[in-house]
N, C-alpha and C positions, 0 to 999 in steps of 0.2 A: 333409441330403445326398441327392442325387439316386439313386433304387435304377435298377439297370438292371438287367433281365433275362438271364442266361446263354445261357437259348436259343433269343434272338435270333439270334445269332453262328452262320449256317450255313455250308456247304460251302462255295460259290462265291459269298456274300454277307449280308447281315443285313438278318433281314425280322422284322415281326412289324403286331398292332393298333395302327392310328395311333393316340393317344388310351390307349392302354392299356399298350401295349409302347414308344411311339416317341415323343417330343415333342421342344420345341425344349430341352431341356435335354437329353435324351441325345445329339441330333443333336451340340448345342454339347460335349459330349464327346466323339464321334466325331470330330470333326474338333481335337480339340486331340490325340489318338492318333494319327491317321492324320499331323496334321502333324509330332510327334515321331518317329513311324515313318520320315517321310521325312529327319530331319534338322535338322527345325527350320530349313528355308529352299525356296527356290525357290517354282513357280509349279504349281497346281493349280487346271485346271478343272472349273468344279461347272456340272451341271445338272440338270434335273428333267421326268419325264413327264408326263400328266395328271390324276394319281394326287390326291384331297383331301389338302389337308395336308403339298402339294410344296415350296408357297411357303416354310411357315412351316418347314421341316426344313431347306430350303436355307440360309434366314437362321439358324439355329444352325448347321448346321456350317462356314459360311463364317465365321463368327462363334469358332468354335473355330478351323480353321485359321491363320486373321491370331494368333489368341492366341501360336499355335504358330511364330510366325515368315514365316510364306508366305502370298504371293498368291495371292489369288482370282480367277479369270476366269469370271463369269456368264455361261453361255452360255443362260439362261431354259429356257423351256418344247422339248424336244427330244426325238427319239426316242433310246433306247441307242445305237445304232450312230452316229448323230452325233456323240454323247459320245465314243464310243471316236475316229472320225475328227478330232474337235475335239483329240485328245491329242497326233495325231502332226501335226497343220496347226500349230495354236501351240507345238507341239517343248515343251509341259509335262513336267514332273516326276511327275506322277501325275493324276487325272479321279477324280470321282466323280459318280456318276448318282442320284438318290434316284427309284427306281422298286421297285414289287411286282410287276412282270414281268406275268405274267398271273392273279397272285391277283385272290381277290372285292376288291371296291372300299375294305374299310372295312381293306386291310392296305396297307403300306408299307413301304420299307426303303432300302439302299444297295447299288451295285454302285460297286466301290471297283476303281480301275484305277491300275494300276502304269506307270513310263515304258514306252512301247511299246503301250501298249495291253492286257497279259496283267494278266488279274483275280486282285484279293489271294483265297487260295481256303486250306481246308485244305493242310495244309504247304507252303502257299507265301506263309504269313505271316498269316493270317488267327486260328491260337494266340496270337500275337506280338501282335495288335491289342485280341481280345480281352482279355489278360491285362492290357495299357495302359488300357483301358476300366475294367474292372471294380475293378482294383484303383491304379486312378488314378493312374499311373505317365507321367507326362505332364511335358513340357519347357517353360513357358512362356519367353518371348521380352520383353525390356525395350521391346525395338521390335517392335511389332505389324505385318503385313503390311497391306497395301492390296487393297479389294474391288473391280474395274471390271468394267462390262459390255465382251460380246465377242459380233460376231454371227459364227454355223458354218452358218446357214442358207443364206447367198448359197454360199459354198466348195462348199459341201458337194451345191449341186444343180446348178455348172459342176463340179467334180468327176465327178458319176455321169453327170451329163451327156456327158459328154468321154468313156467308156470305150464310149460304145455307139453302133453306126447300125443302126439297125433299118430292112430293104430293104420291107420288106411292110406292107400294111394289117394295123393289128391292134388288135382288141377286147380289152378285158381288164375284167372284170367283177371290186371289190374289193368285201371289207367289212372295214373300217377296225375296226372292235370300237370307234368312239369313239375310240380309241387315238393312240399321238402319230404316226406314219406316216402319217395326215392330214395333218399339216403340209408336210413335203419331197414326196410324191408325187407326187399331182397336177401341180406345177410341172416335178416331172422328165420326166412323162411326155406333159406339153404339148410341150416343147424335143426330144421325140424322135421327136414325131408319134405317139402310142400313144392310140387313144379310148379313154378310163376311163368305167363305167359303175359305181356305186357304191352301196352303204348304210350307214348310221351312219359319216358322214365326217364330223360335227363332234366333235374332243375334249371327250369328258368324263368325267371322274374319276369319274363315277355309275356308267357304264356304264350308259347305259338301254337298250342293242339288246338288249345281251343278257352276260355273264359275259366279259371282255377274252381268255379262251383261244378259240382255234380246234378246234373238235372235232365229234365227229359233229352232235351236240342243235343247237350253236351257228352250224354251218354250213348246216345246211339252206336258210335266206332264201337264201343266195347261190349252194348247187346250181340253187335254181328262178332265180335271177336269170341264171347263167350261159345255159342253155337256153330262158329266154324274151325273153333279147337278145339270140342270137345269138354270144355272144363265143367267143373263141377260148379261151379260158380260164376260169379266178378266180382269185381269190388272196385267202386270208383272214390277215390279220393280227392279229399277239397283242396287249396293251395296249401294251409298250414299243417295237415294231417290231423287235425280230431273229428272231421265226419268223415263217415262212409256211408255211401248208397250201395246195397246190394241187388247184383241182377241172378235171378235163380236161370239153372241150366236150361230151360227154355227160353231163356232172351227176355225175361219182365222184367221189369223195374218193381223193388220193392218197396212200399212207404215205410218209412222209420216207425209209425206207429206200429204197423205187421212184423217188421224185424222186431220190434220189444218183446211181441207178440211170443214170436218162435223162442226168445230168448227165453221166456218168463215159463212155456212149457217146457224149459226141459233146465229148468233151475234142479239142482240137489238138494234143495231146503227152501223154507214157506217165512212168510216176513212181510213187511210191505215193499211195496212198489209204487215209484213214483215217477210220475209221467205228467206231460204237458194237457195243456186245454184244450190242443188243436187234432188231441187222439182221437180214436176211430171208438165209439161202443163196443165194437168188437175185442179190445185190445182188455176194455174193462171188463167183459166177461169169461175172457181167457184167464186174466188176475185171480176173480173169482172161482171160477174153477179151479185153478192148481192150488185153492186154500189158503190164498194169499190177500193182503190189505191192500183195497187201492188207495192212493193217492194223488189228487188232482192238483199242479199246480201250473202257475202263471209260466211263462215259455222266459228261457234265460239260463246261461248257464249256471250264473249267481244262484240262483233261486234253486235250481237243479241240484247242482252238489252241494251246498248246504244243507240244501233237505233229505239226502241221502246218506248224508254224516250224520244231522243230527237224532235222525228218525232211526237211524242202525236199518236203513231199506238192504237189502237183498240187491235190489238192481235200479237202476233211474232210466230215461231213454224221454227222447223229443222227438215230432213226426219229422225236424228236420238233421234227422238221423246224425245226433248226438247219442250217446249210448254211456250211461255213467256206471262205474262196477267198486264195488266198495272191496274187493281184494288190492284194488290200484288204488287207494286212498280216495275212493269214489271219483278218478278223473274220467276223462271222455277222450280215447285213444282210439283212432281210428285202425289203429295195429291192431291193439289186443285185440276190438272187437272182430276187426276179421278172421284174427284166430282161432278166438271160440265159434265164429260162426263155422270155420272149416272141423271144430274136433267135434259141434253137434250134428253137422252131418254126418262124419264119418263113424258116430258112436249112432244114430241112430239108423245106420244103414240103408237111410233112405234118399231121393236126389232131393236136389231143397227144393223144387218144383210140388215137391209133394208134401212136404212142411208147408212150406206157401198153401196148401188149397185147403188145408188140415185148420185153418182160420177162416171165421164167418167173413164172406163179404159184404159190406153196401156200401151203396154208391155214393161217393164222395167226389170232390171236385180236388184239385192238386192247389196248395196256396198260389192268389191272383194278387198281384199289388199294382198297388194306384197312386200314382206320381204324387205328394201333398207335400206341400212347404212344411219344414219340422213344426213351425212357429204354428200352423193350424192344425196338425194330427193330433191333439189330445180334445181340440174341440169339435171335429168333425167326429171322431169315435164316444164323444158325449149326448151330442144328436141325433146319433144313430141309436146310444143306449134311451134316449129318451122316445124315440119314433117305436121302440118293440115295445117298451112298458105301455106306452099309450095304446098299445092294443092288446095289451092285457096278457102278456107273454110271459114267463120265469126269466129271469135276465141275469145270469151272472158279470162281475166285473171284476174278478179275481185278475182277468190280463184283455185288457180290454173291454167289451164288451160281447157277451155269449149266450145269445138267444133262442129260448127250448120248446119245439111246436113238440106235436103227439108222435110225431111221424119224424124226426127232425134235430137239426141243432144249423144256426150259422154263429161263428164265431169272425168278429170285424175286431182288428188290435192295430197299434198303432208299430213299427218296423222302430227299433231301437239303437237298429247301426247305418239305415238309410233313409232320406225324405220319401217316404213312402207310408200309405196304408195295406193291411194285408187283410183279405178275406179266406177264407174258409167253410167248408159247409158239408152237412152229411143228411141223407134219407132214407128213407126203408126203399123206396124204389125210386128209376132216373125221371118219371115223372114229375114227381115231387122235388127232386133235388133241383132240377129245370125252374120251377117255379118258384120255390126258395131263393136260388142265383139268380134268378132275373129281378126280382123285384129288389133284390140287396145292391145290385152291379148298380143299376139307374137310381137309386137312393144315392151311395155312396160317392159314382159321381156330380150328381149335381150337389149333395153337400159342401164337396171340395170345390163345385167351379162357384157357389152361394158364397163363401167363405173368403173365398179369393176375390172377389170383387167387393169384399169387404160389406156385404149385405146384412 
């Protein structure tokens, strides 16, 4: 019998080592779960990123699915946001995308989408799948569904194509991470007049530019590409295309809380907005300002686009530049958002360098994580929530735990899709922020190394 691993089965999806955690016999279980979970009928589109070992994952769980009673619609090699778009173009039953988002190359997994587009995630069915998996609780079907290819490629670049006229010349300097956003790009931004200047734009599951996330180390090539092409911008994309970091025409890096930021100023209409825990105050006064509702919630996609749907928000965004837009049925596209990000610069005539400075700054630290066994991170971010209250602190635990000096915020959460802890922290000035980080960094390590020795 096939062993599958428990903790696989994360928050907003199931990841783990292709080859070690994932093959085509768990995939071929995943998808006879997911097909029982649905009902044992209708139609689910499967596709796959650039990830090693997409092909052979797709062919099990499509392979389960049919078992399960349901159609298969191959939508091949795509980026996520495709996937989700491909759910609501062929009116499916459920999607599932087999990507490791931006993990290292040699991991893999599933993002498992429900009708609509909202992803199976803790308590919202993702127990329920699990426990089907593991303990083989699975509905087979006397008649097996049918596996066809389906192309989302053409739709999908008249689609983003159709949402945008961009009135200005404009530069936009990417780097693709290899990653599947390679695929749709390019072509969109031929159809909309936008010159792309580019590196590592062929897909590969290697990643040989460089690691498929977008961050300080891995963006560098494209700060210098932006400023020695001239572009009006960058835009770094993840392995599976729903984030993007953007670099304004002077070479910075911007934080996704600041991108919500520019976004939220130059919205056409007032509404709420909903954003993560690990935002910047600034981001909540810019809200306020343009007459708009904020909204604070726990960091997650789950959590993000449902609350953008159900709230009727205006716009959603997370510091780790997700960006969710309720004209896309509130998904998180790392396309669209570069698109709008190029038609508000060229509508506001200004370089995004100076959008950028047009936002309050403080000093904030970029998220730090800290190696922790999964089995200990909900207890280590409990003792941490118990060390602030004991000094008489406001303590949120909406995601985590999120502690509020006068001067101040540090937010300690526990990392959803890797054995890790994540910190974060904000100050009126770097003195104080110094101090905040230092005394959270040596808390939180010796929590984990107390924990681990089992103390």
């Amino acid at each position: 019998m096939v062993s599958v691993k428990p903790h696989i089965f994360r928050a907003y999806d199931i990841r783990g080592v292709y080859g070690q955690d994932l093959d085509e016999e768990v995939a071929e279980l995943i998808g006879l779960a997911y097909g029982t979970f649905l009902g044992n009928r209708g139609r689910v589109v499967v596709g796959r990123d650039v990830r090693i070992g997409g092909e052979v994952l797709v062919r099990g769980l499509a392979r389960g699915l049919t078992r399960a009673g349901c159609d298969v619609l191959d939508v091949g090699m795509v980026s996520t946001p495709m996937l989700y778009f491909s759910t609501v173009y062929f009116k499916v039953d459920g999607g599932v995308q087999v990507t490791a988002s931006h993990n290292p190359p040699e991991w893999n997994g599933f993002k498992i989408v429900k009708p609509g587009g909202a992803t199976l995630s803790a308590g919202a069915g993702m127990e329920q799948l699990k426990d089907m998996v593991i303990n083989r609780r699975f509905r087979e079907c006397k008649r097996p569904g049918k596996i066809e290819r389906a192309d989302i490629l053409m739709p999908y670049i008249e689609f983003m194509s159709s949402r945008f006229k961009i009135d200005a010349r404009m530069r936009i300097a990417v780097d693709y991470s290899n990653g599947a956003a390679a695929i749709p790009f390019p072509k969109i931004a031929e159809r909309l007049g936008i010159e792309i200047v580019s590196i590592n734009d062929v897909p590969d599951g290697r990643f040989p530019g460089h690691l498929p996330e977008p961050t300080e180390e891995t963006l560098k090539d494209l700060q210098r590409l932006v400023v020695e092409s001239g572009a009006d911008f960058g835009a770094g994309f993840d392995g599976d295309g729903d984030r993007v970091v953007f670099v304004d025409d002077l070479g910075r890096i911007i934080p996704g809380d600041i991108t919500l930021a520019i976004y939220v100023k130059h919205l056409d209409k007032r509404g709420k907005v909903v954003y993560d825990v690990s935002s910047s105050s600034a981001l909540r006064e810019i809200i306020l300002e343009k007459g708009c509702e904020p909204v604070e919630m726990r960091v997650g996609r789950a959590f993000l686009l449902n609350a953008v749907r159900e709230l009727n928000a205006v716009i959603g965004g997370e510091k780790s530049n997700h960006f969710y837009f309720p004209e896309i049925w509130g998904f998180d596209d790392a396309v669209y958002a570069t698109i709008r990000m190029a038609e508000i610069v060229a509508r506001a005539g200004k370089k995004l360098s100076r959008l950028v400075d047009e936002i309050p700054k403080y000093p904030s630290i970029p998220i730090r994580t800290f190696e922790c066994p999964d089995e200990l991170k909900d207890r280590v971010v409990e003792e941490i929530a118990r060390y602030y209250r004991e000094k008489g602190l406001k303590v949120s635990t909406i995601d985590g735990v999120k502690a509020y000096f006068d001067d101040g915020w540090i937010l300690v959460r526990q990392s959803n899709t890797m054995p890790q802890v994540k910190m974060t922290a904000e100050a009126r000035t770097e003195k104080r922020l110094s101090e905040i980080v230092g005394e959270a960094e040596d808390m939180i390590r010796e929590t984990i190394r107390r924990l681990s020795r089992g103390a």
